[in-house]
C-alpha positions in Angstrom: 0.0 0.0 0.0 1.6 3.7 -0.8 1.1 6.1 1.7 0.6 9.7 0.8 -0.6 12.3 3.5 -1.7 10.1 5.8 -4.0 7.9 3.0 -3.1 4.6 1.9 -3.7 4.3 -1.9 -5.2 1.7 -3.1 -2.8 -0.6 -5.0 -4.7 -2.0 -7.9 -5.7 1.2 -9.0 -4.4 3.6 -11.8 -2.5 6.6 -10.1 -5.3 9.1 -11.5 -7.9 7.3 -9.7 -6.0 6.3 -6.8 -5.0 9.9 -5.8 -8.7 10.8 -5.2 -8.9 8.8 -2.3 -7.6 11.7 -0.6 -9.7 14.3 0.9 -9.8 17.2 -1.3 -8.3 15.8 -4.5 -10.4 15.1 -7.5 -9.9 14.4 -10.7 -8.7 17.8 -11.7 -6.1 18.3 -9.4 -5.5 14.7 -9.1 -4.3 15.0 -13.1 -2.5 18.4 -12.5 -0.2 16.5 -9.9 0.4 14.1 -12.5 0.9 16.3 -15.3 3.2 18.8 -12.6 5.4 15.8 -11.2 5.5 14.0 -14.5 4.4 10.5 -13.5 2.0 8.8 -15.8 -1.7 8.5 -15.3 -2.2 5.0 -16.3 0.6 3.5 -13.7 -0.2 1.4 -11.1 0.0 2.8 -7.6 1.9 -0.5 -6.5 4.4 0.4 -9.7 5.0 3.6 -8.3 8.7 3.8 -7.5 9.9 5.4 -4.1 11.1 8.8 -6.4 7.9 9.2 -8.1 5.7 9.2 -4.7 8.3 11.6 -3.1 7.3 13.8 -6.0 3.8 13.3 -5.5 3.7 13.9 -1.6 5.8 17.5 -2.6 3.3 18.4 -5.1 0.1 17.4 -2.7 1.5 19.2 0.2 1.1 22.9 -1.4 -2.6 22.1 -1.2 -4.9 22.0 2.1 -5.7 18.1 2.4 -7.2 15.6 4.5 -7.4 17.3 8.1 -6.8 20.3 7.9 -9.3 21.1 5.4 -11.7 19.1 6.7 -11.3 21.3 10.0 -11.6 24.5 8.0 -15.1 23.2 6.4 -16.4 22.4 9.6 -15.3 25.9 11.1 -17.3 27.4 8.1 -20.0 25.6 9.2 -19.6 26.3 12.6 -18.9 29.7 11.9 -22.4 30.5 10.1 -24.2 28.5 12.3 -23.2 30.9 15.3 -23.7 34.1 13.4 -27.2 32.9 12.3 -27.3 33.1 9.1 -29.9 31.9 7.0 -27.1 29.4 5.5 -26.4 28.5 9.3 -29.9 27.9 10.1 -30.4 25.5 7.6 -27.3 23.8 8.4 -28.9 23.5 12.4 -32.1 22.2 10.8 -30.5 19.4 8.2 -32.0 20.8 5.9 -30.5 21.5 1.7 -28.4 24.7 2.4 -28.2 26.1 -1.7 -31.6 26.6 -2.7 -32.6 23.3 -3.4 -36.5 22.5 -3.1 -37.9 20.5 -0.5 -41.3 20.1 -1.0 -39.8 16.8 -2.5 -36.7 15.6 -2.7 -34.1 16.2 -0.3 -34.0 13.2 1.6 -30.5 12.8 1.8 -30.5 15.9 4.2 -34.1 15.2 5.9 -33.3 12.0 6.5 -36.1 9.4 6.2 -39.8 10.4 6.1 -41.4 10.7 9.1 -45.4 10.1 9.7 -47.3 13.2 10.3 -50.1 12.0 12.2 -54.2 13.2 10.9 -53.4 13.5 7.5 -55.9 11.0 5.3 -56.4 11.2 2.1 -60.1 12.3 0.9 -61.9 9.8 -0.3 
């Protein structure tokens, strides 16, 4: 298994892919690592040679990864929450924060449905 920045990489996997595994590293700047350090996309993370991850782990480490930006988005969070605004509030209620609708939809943030109690349908 390579270890960059704390991650272990899955082995099997292209480089390209396997770099995503990280926290804050997508495709885009997964392939600008590549393309900046010069190792090939289509490698194997266990062909990786000791050089090439060295060049990797410099090239990663300019970025905010893993922990640290992980802190930072949940101090946004927190942050908003405590000033009250309306992007807080709807972080405090679970609720979609960009203007999605929720009339239906949004389950992912509501969670599953709960039974509101005297509503029949007309008959």
């Amino acid at each position: 298994m390579a270890r960059l920045i704390g991650v272990d990489l899955p082995r099997d996997k292209r480089v390209e892919v396997g770099l995503t595994y990280i926290y804050g590293v997508g495709k885009t700047r997964a392939a600008e690592a590549l393309a900046a350090t010069g190792v090939n996309p289509d490698t194997r993370v266990r062909d990786l040679s000791e050089e090439e991850l060295v060049k990797l782990r410099d090239n990663l480490e300019q970025y905010r990864l893993e922990g640290d930006l992980r802190r930072e988005v949940a101090a946004d969070i927190r942050r908003k929450v405590e000033i009250g605004s309306y992007q807080g509030l709807r972080h405090r209620r679970g609720l979609p924060v960009h203007g999605q609708r929720t009339k239906t939809n949004a389950r992912t943030r509501k969670g599953p449905k709960k039974t509101v109690a005297g509503k029949k349908k007309a008959k």
